[in-house]
Each structure stands twice: as C-alpha cells, then as structure tokens.
KOLLOLO-675990 format. One line per 2 residues: number of its first residue (from 1); their letters; for each residue x, y, z of N, C-alpha, C, O. Coordinates in steps of 0.2 Angstrom, whole numbers, plus 5000, padded with zeros to 4 digits. Layout:
N
NUM	a	X,Y,Z,X,Y,Z,X,Y,Z,X,Y,Z; ...
//
This chain:
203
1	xx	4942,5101,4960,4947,5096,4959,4945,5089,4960,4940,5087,4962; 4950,5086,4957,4945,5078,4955,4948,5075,4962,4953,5078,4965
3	xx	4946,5070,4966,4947,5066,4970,4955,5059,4968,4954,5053,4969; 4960,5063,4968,4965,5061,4967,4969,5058,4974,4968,5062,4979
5	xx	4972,5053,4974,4977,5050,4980,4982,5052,4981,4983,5058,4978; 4987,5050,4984,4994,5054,4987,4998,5052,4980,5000,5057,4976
7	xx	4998,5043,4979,5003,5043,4974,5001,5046,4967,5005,5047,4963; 4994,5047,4967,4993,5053,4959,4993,5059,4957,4993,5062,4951
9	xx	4994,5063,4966,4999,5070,4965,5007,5068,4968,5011,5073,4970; 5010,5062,4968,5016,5063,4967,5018,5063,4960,5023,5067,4958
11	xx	5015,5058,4954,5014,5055,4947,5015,5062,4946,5020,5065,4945; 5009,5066,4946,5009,5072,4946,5016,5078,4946,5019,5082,4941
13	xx	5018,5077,4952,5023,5081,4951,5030,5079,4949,5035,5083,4948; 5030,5073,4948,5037,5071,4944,5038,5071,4935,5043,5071,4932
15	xx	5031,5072,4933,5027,5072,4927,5031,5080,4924,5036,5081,4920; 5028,5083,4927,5030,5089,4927,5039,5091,4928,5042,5095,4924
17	xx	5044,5087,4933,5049,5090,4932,5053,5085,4927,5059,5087,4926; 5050,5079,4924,5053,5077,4920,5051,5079,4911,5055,5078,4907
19	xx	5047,5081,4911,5045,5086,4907,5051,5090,4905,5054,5090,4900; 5052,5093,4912,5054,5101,4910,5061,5099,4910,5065,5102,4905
21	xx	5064,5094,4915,5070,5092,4912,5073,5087,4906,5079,5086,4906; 5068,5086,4901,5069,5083,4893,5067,5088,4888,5068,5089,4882
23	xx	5064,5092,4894,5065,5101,4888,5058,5096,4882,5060,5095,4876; 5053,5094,4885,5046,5090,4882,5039,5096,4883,5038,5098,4889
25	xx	5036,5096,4879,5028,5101,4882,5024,5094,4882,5025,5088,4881; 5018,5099,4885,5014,5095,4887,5012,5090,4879,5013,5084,4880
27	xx	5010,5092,4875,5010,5089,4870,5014,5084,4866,5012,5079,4863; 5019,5086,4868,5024,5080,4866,5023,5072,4871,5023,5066,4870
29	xx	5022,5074,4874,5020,5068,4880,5013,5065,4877,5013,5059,4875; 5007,5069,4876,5001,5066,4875,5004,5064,4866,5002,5058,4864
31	xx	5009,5067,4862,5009,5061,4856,5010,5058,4857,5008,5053,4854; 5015,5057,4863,5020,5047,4862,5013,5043,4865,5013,5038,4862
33	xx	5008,5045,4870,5004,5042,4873,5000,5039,4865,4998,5033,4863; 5000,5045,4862,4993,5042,4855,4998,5036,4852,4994,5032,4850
35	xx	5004,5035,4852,5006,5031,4848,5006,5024,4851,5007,5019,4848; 5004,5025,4857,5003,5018,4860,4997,5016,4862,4995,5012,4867
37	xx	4991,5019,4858,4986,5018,4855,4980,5023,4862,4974,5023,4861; 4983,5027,4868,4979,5032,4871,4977,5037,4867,4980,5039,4862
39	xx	4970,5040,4870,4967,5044,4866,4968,5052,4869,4964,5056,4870; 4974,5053,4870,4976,5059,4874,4977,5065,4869,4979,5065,4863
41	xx	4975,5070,4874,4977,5079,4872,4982,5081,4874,4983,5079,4880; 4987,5087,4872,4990,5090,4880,4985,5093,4885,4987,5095,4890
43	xx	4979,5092,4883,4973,5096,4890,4971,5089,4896,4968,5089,4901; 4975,5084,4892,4974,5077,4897,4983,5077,4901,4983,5076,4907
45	xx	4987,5079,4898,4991,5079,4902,4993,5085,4907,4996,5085,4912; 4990,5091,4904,4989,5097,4910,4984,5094,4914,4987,5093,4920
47	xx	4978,5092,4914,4975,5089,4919,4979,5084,4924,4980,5084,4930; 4981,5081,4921,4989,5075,4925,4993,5080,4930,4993,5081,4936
49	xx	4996,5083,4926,5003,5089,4929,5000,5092,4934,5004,5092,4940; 4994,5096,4934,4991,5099,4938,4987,5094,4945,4982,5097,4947
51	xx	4987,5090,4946,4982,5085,4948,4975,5085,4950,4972,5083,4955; 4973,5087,4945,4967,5088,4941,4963,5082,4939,4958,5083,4938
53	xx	4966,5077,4939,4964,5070,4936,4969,5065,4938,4975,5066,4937; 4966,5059,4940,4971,5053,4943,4974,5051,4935,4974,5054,4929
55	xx	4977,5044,4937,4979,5040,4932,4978,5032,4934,4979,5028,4939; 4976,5031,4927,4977,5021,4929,4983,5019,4928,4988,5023,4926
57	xx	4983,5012,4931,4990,5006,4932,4993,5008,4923,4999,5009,4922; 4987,5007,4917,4992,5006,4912,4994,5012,4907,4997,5012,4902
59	xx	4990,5018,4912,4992,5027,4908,4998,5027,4911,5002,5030,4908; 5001,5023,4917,5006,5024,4920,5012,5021,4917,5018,5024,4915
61	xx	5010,5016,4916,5015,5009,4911,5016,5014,4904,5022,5014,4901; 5011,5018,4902,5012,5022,4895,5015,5027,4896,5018,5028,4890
63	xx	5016,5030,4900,5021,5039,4901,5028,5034,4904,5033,5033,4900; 5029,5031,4909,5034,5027,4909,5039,5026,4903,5045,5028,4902
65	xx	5034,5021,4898,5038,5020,4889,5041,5026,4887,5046,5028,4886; 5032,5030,4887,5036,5037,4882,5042,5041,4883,5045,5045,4879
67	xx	5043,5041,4891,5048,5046,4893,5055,5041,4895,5060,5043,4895; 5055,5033,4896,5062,5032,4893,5063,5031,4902,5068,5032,4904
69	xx	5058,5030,4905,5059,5030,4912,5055,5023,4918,5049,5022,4919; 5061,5020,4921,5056,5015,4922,5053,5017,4930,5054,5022,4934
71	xx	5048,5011,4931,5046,5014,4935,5045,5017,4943,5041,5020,4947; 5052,5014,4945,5056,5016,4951,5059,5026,4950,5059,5031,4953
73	xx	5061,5025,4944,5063,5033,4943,5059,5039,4942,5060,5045,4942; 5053,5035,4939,5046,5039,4936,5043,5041,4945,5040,5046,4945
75	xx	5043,5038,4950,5045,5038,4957,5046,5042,4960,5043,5044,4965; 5054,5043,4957,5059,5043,4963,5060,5050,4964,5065,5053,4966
77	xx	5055,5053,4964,5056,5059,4967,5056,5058,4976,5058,5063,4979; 5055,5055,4977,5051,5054,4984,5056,5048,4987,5056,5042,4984
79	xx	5059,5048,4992,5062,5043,4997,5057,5037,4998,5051,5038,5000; 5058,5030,4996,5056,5024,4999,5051,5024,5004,5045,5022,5005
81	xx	5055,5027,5009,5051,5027,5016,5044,5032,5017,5041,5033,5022; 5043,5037,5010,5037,5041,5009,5032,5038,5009,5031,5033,5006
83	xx	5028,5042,5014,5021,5038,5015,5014,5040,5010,5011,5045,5012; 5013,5037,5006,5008,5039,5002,5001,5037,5003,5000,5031,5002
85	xx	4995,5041,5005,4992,5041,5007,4985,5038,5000,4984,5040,4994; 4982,5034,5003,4977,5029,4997,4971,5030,5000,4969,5029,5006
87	xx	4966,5031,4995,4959,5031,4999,4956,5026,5000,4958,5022,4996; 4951,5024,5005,4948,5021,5009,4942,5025,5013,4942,5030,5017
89	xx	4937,5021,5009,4929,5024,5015,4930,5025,5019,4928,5031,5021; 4933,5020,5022,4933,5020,5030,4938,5024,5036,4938,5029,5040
91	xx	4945,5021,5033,4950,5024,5035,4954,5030,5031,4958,5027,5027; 4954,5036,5030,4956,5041,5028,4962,5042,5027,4965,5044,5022
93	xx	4966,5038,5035,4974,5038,5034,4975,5030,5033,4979,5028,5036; 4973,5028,5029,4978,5022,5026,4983,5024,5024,4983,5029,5021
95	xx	4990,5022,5025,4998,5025,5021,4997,5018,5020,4994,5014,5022; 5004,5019,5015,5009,5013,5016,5014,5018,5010,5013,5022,5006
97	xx	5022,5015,5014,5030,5017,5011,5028,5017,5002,5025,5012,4999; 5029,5021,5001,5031,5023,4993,5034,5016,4991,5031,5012,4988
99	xx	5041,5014,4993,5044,5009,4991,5040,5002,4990,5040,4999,4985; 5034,4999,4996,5030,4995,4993,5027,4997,4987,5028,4993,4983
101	xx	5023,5002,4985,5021,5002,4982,5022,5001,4972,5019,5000,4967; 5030,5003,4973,5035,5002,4968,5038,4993,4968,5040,4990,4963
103	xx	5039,4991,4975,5039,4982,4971,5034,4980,4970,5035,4976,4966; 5026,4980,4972,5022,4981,4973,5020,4979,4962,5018,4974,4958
105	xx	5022,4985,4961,5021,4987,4954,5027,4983,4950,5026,4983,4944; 5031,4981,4953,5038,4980,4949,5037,4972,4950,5043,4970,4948
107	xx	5034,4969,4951,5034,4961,4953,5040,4958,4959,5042,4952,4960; 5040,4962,4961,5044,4960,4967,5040,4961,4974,5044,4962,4978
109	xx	5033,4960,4976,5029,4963,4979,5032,4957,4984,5036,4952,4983; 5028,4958,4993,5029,4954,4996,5027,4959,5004,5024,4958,5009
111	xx	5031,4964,5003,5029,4969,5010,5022,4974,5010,5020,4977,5014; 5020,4973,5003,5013,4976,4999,5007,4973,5002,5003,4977,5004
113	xx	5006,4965,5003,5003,4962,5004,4997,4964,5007,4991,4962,5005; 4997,4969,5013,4994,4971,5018,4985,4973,5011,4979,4972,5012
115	xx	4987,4976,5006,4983,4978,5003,4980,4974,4996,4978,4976,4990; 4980,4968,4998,4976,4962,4996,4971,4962,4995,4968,4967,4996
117	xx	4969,4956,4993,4960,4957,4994,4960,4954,5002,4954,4955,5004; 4964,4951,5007,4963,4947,5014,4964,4954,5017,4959,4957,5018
119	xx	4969,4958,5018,4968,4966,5020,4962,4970,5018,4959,4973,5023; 4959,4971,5012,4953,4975,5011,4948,4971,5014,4944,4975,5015
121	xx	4946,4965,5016,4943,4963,5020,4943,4964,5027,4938,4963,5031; 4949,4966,5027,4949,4967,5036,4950,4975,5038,4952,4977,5044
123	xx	4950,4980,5031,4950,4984,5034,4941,4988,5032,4940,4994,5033; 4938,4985,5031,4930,4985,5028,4925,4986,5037,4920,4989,5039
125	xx	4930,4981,5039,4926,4980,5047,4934,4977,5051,4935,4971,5050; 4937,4983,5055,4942,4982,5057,4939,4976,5063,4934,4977,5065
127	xx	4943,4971,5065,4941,4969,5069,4943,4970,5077,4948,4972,5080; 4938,4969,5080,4943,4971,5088,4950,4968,5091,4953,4971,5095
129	xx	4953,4962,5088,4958,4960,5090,4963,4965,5086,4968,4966,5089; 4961,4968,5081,4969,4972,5078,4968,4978,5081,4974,4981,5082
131	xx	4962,4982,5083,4960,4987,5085,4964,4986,5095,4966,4991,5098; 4964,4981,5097,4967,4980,5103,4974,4981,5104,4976,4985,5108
133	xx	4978,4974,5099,4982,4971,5095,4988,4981,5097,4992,4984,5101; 4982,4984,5091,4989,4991,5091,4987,4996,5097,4990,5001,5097
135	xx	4982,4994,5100,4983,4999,5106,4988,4997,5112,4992,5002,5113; 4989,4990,5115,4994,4988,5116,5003,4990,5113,5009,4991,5115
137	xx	5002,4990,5108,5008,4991,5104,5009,4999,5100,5013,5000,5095; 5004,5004,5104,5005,5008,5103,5006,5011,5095,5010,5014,5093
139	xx	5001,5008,5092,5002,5009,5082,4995,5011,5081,4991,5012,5086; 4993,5010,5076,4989,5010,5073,4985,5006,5071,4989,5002,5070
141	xx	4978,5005,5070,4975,4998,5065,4979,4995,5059,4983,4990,5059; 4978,5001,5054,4982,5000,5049,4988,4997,5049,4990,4992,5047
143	xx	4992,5002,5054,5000,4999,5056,5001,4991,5056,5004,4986,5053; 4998,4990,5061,4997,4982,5061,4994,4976,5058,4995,4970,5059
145	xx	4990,4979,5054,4987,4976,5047,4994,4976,5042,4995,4971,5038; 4999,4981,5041,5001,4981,5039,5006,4977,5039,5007,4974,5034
147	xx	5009,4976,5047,5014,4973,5048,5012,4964,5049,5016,4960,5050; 5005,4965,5048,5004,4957,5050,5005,4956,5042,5008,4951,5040
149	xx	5003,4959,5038,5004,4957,5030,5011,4955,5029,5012,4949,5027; 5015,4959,5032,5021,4958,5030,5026,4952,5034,5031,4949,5031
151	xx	5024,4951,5039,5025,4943,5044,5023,4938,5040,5026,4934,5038; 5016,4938,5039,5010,4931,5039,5007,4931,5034,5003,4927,5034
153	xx	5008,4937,5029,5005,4937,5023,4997,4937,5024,4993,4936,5019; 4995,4938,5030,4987,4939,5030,4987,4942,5035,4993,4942,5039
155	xx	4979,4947,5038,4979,4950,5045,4979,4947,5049,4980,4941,5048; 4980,4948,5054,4981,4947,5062,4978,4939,5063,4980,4933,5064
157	xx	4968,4944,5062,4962,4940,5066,4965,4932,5061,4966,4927,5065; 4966,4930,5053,4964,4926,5051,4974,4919,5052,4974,4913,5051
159	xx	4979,4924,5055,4984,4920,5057,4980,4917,5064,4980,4911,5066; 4979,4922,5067,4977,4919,5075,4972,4911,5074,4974,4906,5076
161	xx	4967,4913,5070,4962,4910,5070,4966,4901,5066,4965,4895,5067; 4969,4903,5061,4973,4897,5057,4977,4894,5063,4975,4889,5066
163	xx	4983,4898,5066,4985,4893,5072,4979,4892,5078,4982,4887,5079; 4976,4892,5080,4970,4889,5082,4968,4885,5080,4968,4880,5084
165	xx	4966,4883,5073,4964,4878,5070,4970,4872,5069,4969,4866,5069; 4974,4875,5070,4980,4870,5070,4983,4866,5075,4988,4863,5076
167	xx	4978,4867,5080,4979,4864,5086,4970,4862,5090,4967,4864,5096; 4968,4859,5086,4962,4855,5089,4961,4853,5095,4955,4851,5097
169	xx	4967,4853,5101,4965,4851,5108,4960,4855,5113,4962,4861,5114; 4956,4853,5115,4952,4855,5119,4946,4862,5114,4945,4868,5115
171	xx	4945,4858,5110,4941,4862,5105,4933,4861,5108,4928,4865,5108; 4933,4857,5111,4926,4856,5113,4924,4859,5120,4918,4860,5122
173	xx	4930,4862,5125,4929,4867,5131,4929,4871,5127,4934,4872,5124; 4924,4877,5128,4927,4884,5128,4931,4888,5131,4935,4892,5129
175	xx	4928,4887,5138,4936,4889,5142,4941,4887,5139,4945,4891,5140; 4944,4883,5137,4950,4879,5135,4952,4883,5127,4958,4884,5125
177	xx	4946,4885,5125,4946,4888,5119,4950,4895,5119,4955,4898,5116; 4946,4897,5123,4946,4905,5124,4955,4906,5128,4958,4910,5125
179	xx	4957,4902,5132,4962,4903,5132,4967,4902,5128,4972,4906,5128; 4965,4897,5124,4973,4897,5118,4972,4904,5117,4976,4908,5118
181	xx	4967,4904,5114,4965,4912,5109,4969,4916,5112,4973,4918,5109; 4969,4917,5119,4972,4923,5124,4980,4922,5123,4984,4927,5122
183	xx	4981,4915,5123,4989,4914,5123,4994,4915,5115,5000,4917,5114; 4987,4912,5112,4990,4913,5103,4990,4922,5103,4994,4924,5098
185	xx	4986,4927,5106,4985,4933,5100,4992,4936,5107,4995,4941,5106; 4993,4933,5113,4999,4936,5116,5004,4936,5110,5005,4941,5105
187	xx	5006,4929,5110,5013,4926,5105,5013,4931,5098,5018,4932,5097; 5007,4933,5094,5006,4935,5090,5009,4943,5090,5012,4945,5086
189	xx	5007,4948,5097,5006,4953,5099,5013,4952,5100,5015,4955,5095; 5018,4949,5102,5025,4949,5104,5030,4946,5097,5036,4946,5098
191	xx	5027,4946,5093,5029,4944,5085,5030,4953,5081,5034,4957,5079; 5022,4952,5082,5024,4962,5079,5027,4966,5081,5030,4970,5078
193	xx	5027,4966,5091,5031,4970,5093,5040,4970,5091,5043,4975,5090; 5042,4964,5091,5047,4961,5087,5051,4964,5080,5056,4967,5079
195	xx	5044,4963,5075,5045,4965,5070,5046,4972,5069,5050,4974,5065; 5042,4977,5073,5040,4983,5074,5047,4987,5075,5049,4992,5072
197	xx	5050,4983,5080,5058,4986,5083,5065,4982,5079,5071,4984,5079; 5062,4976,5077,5067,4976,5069,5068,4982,5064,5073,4985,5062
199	xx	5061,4984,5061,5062,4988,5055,5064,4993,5057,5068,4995,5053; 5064,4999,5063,5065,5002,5065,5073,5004,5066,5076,5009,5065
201	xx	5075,4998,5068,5084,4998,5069,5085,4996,5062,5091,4995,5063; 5084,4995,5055,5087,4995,5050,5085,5001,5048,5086,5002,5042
203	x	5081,5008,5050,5082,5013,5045,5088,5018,5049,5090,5023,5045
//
C-alpha cells in the first residue's frame, strides 16, 4: 500500500461516498479530471478510492470542480475537531484539527500556522524549552508548537528569544540574562496554559 496520510484516506473515503451518492463510476470522475487537462484512468481513481495512492493540492482543487463540491464539503465527512494525522520523520504523531486544515486550504488560514516553514524548523530538532514547556503543561511537543503558532504565529523558542531581544537590559551579565529567559519562558508557559483552557471551554 502506498504511504498515504490521514487526510488522504479521508479524501479517500469521501471520494467514494460521493461517488456513490451522484450515482457517478469511477470513470466518470477520471473524464471530468481529463477535461481539466489530468491524465487520469478510472484505475487512478480506484487507486484514490481505495487509498492506494495519495493526491496533490491541485488533484484535489480538480475532483473538487468535477464533482460540483467545494472544499469544506469535499471534507466534511469528518467533524472540524478531527485529528488528521501528517507524516513527519521525526514525529509520527504530528495531528492537527481537520478544520485547520481546510481554512488552511481555503485562504482563511491563521490557526494552521504551526505548520510553516518556522514550525518545520522546530520540529526537525524539537528544542528543549518546548519539550519542557509541555511537560509542565502536561501536552505534548507538538501540542505546544501548535498552540504557540496559533498565539505568536511562531514557536515557542523564537517568541521567547524576540522578547529577549526586546529588552537589551543587562545583556552583558549572564546571570541577568539567564534570568529574564527563566522569567520570559514562565510568562510564556502561563500564556499557553491560558490559551490551552480557553479552547477547551469553547468546545
């Protein structure tokens, strides 16, 4: 079986039930795709249905057209708060909610963030402040890369390290240094836990 992600057996199985409810074959699908210039078969779209083979951003944008469905409902098999699982070397369980993933995709991104290019830098070589960060706060690395994306629009380490820079007093002691650090990654640690018990009281 091909190395496919969460969100390409879920593609997968929506593919399939809308299929079957426009009363469409597999065939019918791979023409509408030839007509927007892919070079598909119905054995490309059995490979899809069955999840047998992934899909790119704009095979996706293509099945979308043909079936007359935009991309929230092409979806929406699956509640927002579904966690879809995305590969990573390193980390296995990378998730993030379905629903980023779709404003994400819909130009409404903004809670997605975590999986930037400032995110895939930090999750390449998690650093020990986030690996601490969620032990404190009982989460995960991830979790908290996540949640720092969605506060600060960057990780943890590179908000800590900006307010740091923004306050040059006693840059020349280290003792004085290392202290802010301790005081800045509290404030930070008491931000996420914050944020953490926000989201959780709006579901």
């Amino acid at each position: 079986m091909a190395d496919v992600n969460g969100l390409d057996a879920l593609v997968a199985d929506r593919v399939r039930e809308l299929l079957a409810e426009d009363g469409l074959r597999h065939e019918d699908l791979a023409a509408g795709m030839r007509t927007l210039g892919f070079r598909w078969r119905a054995n490309r779209v059995t490979q899809l249905a069955t999840g047998r083979r992934g899909i790119s951003l704009v095979e996706l944008a293509g099945i979308c057209e043909v079936l007359r469905r935009p991309l929230a409902e092409l979806l929406g098999g699956a509640g927002a708060d579904e966690k879809i699982t995305l590969p990573h070397p390193q980390h296995d369980a990378a998730r993030v909610p379905l629903g980023h993933i779709v404003a994400a995709l819909s130009g409404t991104a903004g809670r997605w963030t975590a999986y930037g290019a400032d995110f895939a830098a930090e999750m390449e070589a998690v650093t020990e402040a986030t690996v601490k960060a969620a032990r404190r706060l009982g989460r995960t690395p991830t979790e908290v890369s996540v949640a720092s994306a969605e506060l600060w629009g960057r990780p943890l380490t590179h908000e800590r390290d900006a307010r740091l820079d923004g306050d040059p007093e006693g840059d020349d002691d280290p003792r004085r240094r290392q202290a802010r650090r301790g005081h800045v990654t509290r404030a930070l640690i008491d931000e996420l836990r914050a944020h953490f018990e926000q989201r959780e009281e709006q579901r």
